[in-house]
N, C-alpha and C positions, 0 to 999 in steps of 0.2 A: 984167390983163384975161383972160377967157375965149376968146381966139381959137382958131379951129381949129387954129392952127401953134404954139399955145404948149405946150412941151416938157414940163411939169410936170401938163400936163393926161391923167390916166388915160384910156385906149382901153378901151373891154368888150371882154374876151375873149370870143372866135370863138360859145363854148359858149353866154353874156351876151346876144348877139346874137341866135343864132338863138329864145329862151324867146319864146313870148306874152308878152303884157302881163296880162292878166287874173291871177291867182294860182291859182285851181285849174285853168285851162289848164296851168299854166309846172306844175305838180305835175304834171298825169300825161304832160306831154314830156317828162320825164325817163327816162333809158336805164333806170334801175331801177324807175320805176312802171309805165312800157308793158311790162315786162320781166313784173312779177307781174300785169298785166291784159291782157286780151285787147280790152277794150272799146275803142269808137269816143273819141280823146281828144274835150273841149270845144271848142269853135269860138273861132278867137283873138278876145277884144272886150276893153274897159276891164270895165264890169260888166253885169250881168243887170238893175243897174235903173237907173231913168229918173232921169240927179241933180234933186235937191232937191224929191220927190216926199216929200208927205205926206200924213197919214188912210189913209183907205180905200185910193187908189193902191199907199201905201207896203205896208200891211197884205197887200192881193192878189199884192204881188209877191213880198214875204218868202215868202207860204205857199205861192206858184206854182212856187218857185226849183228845191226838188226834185222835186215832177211835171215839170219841165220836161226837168231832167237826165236823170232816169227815162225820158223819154219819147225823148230822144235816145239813151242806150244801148241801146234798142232796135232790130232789126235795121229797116233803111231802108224796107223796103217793106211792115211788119206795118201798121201804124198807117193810111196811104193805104188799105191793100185792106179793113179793119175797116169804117172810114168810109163806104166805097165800098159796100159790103154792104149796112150799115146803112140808107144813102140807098134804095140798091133795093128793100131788104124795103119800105120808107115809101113809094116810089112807087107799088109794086105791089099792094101787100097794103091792101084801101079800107077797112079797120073800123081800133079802137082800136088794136089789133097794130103796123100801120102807124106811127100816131102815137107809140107810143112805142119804135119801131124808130128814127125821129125825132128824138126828144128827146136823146141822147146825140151826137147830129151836131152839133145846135141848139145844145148848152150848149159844146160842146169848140169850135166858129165864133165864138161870144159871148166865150166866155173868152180864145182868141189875138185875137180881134180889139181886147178892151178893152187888154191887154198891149200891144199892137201900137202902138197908138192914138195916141199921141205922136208917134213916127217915122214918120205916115204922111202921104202929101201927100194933097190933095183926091181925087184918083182914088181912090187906096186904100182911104181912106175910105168914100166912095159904095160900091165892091162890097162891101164886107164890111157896110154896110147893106144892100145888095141882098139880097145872101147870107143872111141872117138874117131880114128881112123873108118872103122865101120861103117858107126853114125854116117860120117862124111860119104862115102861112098852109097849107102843106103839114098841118102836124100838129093846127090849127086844122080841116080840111077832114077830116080821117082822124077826131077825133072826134067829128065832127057839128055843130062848132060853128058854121060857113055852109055 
């Protein structure tokens, strides 16, 4: 049997232990890839996608996996202040301008949100409808359309 006290049963070593699960996590916690990279490692998780996801799902996730990565080696506060910008010029600015200051908030909200969308409970859900509703009406209203 498999008990914990049975003598013949291998222990992971120290090193074993400490790896993420995921595989390209456990790659750059290694003493020699952190070593040739400077970059932020991956976040520990099993994978990047949703199990036993297919069609469309599966397809968005494959093609999302490296914008994703890309967008995390990014330094932490680029991507927020971009967004953040973005949103302002669309409040502020009332012509076309606006709206398509807009549009790149709108589609990068839509995009994590569908990714998202699986793992999230009813709350979550509802904001990032809100959230996107908004959007829509915000960039709707910037080009004349109500």
């Amino acid at each position: 049997m498999g008990s914990e006290t049975d003598p013949n049963r291998r222990r992971p070593t120290r090193a074993a232990r400490s790896l993420p699960a995921h595989p390209l996590a456990r790659e750059q916690a290694r003493p020699a890839a952190a070593a040739r990279q400077a970059r932020r490692p991956l976040p520990a998780g099993e994978s990047f996608f949703t199990p036993g996801a297919t069609g469309v799902r599966r397809a968005v996730e494959l093609k999302s996996a490296a914008p994703l990565v890309f967008l995390f080696q990014l330094p932490r506060w680029l991507l927020p202040v971009v967004m953040i910008v973005l949103l302002l010029v669309g409040l502020v600015v009332p012509d076309w301008r606006g709206a398509v200051a807009v549009l790149p908030v709108l589609a990068f909200v839509v995009w994590l949100a569908y990714l998202s969308w699986p793992s999230l409970r009813v709350g979550g859900r509802l904001l990032r409808v809100a959230l996107s509703t908004f959007l829509i009406l915000l960039a709707a209203t910037r080009f004349g359309l109500i």
